[in-house]
C-alpha positions in Angstrom: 118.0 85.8 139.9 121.3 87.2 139.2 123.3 83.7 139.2 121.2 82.8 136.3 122.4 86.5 133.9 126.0 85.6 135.1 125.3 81.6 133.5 123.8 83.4 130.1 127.1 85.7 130.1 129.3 83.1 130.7 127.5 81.1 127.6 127.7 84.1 125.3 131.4 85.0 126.4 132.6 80.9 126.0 134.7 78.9 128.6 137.5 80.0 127.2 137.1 83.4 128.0 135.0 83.0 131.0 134.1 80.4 133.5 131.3 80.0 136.6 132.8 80.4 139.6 131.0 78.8 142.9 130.6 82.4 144.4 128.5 83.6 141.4 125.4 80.9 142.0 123.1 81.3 144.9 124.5 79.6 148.1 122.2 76.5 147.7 124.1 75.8 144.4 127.8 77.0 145.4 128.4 73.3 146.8 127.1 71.3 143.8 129.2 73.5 141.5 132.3 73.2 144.1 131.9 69.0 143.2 131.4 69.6 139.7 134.7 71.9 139.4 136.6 68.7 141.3 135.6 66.1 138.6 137.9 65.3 135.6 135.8 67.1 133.2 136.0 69.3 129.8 135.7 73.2 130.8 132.7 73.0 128.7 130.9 69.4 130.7 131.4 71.8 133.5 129.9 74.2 132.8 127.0 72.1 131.3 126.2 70.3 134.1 126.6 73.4 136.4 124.0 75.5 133.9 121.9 71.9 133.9 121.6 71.8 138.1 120.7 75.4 138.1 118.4 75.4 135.3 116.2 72.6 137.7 116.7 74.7 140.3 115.2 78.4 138.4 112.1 75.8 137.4 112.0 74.2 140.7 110.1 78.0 141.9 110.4 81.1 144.2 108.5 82.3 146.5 106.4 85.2 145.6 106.3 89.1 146.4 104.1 89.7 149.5 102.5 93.1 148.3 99.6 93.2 150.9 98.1 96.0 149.3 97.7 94.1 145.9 93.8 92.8 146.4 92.2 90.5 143.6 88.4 90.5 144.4 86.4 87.0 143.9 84.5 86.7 140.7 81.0 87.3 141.7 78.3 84.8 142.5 76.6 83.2 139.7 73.0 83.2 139.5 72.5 80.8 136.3 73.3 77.1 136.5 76.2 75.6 134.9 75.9 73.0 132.1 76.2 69.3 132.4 79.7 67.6 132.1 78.0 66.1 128.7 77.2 69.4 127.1 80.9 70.4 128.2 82.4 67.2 127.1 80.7 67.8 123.4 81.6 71.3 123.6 85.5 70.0 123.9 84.7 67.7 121.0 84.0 70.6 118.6 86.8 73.0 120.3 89.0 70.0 118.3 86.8 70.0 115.3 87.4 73.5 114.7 84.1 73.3 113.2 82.8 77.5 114.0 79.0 76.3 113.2 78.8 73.9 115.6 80.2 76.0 118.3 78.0 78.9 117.2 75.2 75.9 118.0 76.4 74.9 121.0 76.4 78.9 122.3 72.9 78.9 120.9 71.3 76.3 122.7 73.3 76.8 126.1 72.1 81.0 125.8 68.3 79.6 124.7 68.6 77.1 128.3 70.0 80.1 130.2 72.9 77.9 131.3 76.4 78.7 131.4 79.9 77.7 130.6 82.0 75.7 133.4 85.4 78.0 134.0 87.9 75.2 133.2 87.1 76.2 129.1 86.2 79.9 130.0 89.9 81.3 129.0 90.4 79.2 125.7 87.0 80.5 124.4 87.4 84.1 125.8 90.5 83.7 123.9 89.0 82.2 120.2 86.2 85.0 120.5 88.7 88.0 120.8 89.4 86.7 116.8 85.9 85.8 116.0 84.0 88.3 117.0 80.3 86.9 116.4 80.6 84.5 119.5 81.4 87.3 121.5 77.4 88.2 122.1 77.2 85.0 123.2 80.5 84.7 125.6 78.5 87.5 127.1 75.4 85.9 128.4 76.9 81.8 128.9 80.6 83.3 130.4 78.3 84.5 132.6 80.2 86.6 136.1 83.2 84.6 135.9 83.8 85.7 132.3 83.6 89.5 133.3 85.5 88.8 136.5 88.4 87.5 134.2 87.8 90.5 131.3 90.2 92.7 134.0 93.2 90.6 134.2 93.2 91.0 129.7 92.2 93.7 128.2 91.3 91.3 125.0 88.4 89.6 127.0 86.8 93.1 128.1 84.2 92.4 125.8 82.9 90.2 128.6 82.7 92.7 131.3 79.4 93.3 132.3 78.3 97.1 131.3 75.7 98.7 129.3 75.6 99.3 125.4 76.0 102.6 125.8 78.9 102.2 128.9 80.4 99.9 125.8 79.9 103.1 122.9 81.5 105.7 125.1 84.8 103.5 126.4 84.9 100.3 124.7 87.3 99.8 121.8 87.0 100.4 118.1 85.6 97.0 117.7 83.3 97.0 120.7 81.7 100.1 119.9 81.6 98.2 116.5 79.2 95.1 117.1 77.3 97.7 120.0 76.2 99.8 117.4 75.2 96.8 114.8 73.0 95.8 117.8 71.2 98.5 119.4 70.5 100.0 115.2 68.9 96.1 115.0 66.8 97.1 118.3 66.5 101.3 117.6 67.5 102.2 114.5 66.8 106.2 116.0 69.4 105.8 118.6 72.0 104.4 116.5 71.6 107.1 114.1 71.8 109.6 117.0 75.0 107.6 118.4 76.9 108.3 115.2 76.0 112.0 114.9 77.2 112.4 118.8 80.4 111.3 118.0 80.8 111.8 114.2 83.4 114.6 114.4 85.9 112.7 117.0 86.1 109.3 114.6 89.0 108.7 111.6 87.7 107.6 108.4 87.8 104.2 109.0 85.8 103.9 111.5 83.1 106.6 109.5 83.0 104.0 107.2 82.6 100.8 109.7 79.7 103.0 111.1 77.7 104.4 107.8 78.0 100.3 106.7 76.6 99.6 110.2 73.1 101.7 109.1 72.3 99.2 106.1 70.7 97.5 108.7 66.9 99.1 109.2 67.6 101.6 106.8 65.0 104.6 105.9 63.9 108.0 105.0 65.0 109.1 108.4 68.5 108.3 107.6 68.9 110.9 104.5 69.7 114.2 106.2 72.5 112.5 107.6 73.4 110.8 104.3 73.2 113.7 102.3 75.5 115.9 104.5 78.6 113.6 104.4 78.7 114.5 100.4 81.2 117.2 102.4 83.3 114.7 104.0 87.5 114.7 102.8 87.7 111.0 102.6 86.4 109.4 99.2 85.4 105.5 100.9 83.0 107.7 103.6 81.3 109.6 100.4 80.8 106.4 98.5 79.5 103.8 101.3 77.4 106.6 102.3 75.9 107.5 98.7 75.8 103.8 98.5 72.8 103.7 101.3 71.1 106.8 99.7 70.7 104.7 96.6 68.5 102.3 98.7 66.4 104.8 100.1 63.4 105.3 97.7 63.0 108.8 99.2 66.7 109.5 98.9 67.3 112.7 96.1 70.0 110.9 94.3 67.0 108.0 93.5 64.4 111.0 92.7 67.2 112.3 90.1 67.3 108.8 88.8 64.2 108.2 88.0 63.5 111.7 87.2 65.4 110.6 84.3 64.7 107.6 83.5 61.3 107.8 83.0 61.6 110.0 80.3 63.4 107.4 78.8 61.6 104.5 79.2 58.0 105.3 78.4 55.1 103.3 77.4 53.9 103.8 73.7 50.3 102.7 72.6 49.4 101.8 69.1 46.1 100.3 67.3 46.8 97.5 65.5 44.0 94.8 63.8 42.2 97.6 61.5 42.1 99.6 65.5 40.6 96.7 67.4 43.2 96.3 69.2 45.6 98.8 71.9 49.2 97.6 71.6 51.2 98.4 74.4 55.0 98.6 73.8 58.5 99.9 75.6 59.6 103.3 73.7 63.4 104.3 74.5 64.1 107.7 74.0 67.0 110.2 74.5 66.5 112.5 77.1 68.3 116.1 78.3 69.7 115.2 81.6 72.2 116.9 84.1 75.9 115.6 84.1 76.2 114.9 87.8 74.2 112.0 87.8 77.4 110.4 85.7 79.8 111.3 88.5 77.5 109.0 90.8 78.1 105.7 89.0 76.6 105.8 86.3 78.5 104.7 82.9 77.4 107.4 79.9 78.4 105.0 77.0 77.9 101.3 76.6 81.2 98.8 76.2 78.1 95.8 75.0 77.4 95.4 71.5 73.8 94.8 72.3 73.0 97.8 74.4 72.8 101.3 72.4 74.3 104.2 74.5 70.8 105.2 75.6 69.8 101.6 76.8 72.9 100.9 78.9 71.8 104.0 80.7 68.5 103.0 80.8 69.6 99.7 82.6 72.0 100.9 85.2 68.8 103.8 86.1 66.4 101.4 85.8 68.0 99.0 88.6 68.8 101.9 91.0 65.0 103.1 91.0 62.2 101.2 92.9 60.2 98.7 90.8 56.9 100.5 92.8 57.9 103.8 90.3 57.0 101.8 87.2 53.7 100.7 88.6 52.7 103.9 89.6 53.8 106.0 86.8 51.9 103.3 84.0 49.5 102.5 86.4 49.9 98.6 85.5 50.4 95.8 88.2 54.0 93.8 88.6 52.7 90.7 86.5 51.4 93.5 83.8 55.0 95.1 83.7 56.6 91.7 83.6 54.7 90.4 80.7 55.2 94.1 78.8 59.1 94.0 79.0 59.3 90.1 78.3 57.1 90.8 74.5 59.6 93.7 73.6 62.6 93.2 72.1 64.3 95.9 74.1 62.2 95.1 77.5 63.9 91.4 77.2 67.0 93.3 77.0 66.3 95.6 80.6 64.2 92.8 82.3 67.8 91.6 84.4 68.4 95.0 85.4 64.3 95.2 86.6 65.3 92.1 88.7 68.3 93.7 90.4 65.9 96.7 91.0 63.8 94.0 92.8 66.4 92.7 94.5 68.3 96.4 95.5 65.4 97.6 96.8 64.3 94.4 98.6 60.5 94.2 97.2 58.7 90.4 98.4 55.8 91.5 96.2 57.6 91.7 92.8 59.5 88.9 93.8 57.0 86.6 94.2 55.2 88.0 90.6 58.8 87.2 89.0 58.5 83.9 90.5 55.1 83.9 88.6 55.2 85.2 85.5 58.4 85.1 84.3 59.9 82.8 81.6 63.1 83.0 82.6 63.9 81.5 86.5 66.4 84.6 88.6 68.1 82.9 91.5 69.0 86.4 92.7 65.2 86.2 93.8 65.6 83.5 96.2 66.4 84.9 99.1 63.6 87.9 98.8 60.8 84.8 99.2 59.5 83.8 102.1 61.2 80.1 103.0 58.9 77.6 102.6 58.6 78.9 98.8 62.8 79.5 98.6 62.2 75.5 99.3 60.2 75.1 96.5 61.5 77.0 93.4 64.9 75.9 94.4 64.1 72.5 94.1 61.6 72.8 91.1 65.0 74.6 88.8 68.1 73.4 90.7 68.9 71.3 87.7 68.8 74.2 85.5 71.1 76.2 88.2 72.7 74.3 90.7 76.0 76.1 91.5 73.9 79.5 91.7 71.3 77.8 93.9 73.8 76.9 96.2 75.4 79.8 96.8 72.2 81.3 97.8 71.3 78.4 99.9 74.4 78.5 102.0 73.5 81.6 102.9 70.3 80.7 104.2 70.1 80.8 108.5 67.4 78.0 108.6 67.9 74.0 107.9 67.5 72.6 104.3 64.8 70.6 103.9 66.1 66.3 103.2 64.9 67.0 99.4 67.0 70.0 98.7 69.9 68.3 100.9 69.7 65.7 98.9 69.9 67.6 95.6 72.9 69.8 96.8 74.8 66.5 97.9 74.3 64.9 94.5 76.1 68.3 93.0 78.8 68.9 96.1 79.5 64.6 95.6 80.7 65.4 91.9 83.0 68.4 92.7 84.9 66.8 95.6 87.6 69.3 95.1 85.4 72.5 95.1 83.1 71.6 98.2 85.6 69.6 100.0 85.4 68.8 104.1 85.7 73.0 104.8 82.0 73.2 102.8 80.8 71.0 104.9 82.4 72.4 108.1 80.7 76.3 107.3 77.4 74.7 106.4 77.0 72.0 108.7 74.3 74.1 110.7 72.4 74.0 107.7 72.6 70.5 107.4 69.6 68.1 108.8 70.2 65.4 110.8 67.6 62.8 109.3 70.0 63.1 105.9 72.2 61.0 107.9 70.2 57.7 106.6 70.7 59.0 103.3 74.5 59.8 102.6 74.9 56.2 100.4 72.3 57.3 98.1 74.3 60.5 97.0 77.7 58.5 95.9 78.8 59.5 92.6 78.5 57.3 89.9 82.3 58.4 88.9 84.9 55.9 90.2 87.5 59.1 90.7 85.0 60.7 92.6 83.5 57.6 94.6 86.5 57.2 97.0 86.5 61.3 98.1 83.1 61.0 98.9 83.2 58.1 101.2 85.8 59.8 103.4 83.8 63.1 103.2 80.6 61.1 104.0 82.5 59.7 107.2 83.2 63.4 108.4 79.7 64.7 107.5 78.7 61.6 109.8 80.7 62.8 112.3 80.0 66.6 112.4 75.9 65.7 111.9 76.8 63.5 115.4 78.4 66.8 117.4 75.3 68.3 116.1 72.9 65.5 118.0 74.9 65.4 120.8 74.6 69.2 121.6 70.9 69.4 120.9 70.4 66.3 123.1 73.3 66.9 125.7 70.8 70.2 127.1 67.5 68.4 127.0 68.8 65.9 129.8 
């Protein structure tokens, strides 16, 4: 539309330098600007109302290019059913809650009915997954073949084109080829391992390092070759993610060296005691010869604590990095027996938090649960390593003791709190309004149950500063706890 370049050059040059002339505009608008001209007006009105009448007319439309050889195939045939109006309506409802959660929910329960999305709200959630990335497993199956249909006309919503994982490793982008691998190591940890190694040599550091963190998941022995031979690899943040997995690999040589070393260290010394009626058992720590290189792998040679001698701080950072199984084996004592040994030794009492992060590193239910048992002292870094029902329990039976650190483990939890430990954690979020304000609530809300609904009054704080905070958070907890019943109920029509 060149009438409308020669109205923008005639505004950037001024009336005083330039005006519209009739002959410029298209024909339909040489008349109106021929009337215009006619009035008593400022240069400046004219030209005004002239750019005003032709502005209407640009936004009125024009006919489009007939290109006969540009074809857009129809979006192929769905085969699932769509969702009701209801479950759409709720899903809107959340869209303006912004609460990520519920949505997640909402995906859940429409993938579990094997129902899909209407396409009125197809583009605005293609468009919110190309930024959160974790919905986009789930635009896949409940976008259904409208959602790949409309994956060609942006690149951004490829993601929903229909294609095997391995059609998605060889040409998807960095990100695709991302979450692919994070699924198919969760399904065949072999072939995900064999993915990387295909490609290894074509990949920039970055995205070496987004795929060694990728093989966390289901790691094992089969993963140390692999391991071992990036030690050769220029970049540093590739060396040290990948001698990060090797120090979770029981089998792994760096973990052998470890506890090569430590126990010579840490040994068991047996004395008589009570005229030799009785074998006393203690924790001896002794210096040991030991090969430099294991202090270019993380570990600190001298101790910056008071309370730790050079040797025990070594002792401690060795001791977490080796499975607790070595201990049993080598003393050939039981988890409760090593437990109760390091909690009567001075020095033992000393190392026991660094046997619990050796629980913990190396992901062992067994000790967990004898830690649970026979220690004195209660290690919510534990929790999560228990089976639920009893991550219920001991967090309820010493949440007073530790509530903040309780929490943080809870939220991390994927299944529902049970009402008693809701209730517990709403007594301690209710004094804090400002720490756990409406976003805690927000993140967590999916591990929120519905029956503490009934309950909310019960957990006002006593406080009178805190008392009017939580009555407005208790209004929104209401409100996301009823987008949470209305999508559960919305697909069981």
């Amino acid at each position: 539309m060149q009438f409308w370049n020669n109205i923008i050059h005639t505004a950037l040059l001024g009336t005083d330098k330039k005006q519209i002339a009739p002959a410029e505009l298209a024909p339909a608008l040489s008349v109106v600007a021929e009337q215009v001209i006619q009035q008593p007006l400022s240069k400046e009105d004219q030209f005004l109302q002239i750019a005003a009448v032709a502005f209407n007319y640009r936004q009125a439309g024009v006919m489009p290019l007939n290109k006969e050889e540009v074809t857009i195939s129809k979006a192929a045939t769905e085969e699932k059913l769509y969702c009701s109006a209801k479950a759409i309506q709720v899903l809107k409802d959340i869209l303006t809650e912004e609460s990520l959660p519920l949505l997640k929910l909402w995906l859940r329960v429409c993938q579990s009915k094997q129902q899909l999305l209407t396409p009125d709200v197809l583009p605005a959630l293609l468009q919110l997954a190309t930024t959160q990335k974790a919905l986009q497993p789930y635009m896949i199956d409940c976008g259904g073949k409208r959602a790949a249909w409309l994956g060609q006309f942006n690149a951004d919503w490829k993601f929903s084109a229909a294609g095997s994982k391995e059609e998605i490793w060889q040409t998807g982008t960095a990100e695709q080829r991302r979450l692919v691998l994070q699924q198919v190591r969760k399904e065949d940890p072999a072939k995900a391992l064999e993915w990387i190694q295909q490609t290894w040599a074509q990949e920039d550091a970055g995205t070496k390092t987004d795929f060694i963190k990728a093989l966390a998941d289901g790691l094992s022995e089969n993963d140390i070759p692999f391991l071992e031979s990036l030690a050769a690899e220029k970049s540093k943040k590739v060396k040290d993610e990948a001698l990060a997995l090797l120090k979770k690999i029981p089998t792994s040589s760096i973990v052998q060296q470890y506890w090569h070393v430590l126990k010579q260290m840490l040994q068991l010394k047996k004395e008589k005691a009570m005229l030799g009626m009785i074998n006393k058992t203690s924790l001896e720590v002794s210096a040991a010869s030991m090969d430099d290189s294991i202090f270019k792998t993380g570990i600190d040679k001298l101790s910056n604590n008071r309370e730790f001698t050079d040797d025990e701080h070594i002792i401690y950072q060795l001791l977490q990095q080796v499975p607790p199984t070595c201990l049993e084996e080598q003393w050939q004592l039981k988890p409760d027996e090593i437990i109760n040994l390091f909690q009567k030794d001075v020095a033992g009492k000393k190392l026991l938090p660094a046997l619990v992060l050796s629980v913990v590193n190396f992901y062992d239910e067994r000790w967990a649960i004898s830690f649970i048992q026979h220690s004195s002292v209660f290690y919510t870094d534990i929790i999560p390593l228990l089976p639920v029902q009893q991550q219920e329990l001991y967090s309820i039976k010493f949440f007073s003791g530790q509530p903040e650190s309780i929490i943080s483990h809870a939220v991390k939890r994927e299944t529902e709190w049970s009402r008693e430990l809701t209730g517990l954690i709403f007594r301690q979020v209710a004094k804090n309004p400002y720490q756990y304000n409406r976003s805690f609530f927000n993140q967590h809300i999916h591990l929120i149950p519905l029956a503490i609904a009934m309950e909310l009054e019960r957990h006002t704080p006593v406080e009178e500063s805190s008392r009017a905070m939580w009555s407005n958070t208790s209004d929104y907890i209401l409100k996301l706890l009823s987008l949470k019943t209305q999508t559960i109920n919305a697909f069981n029509i």
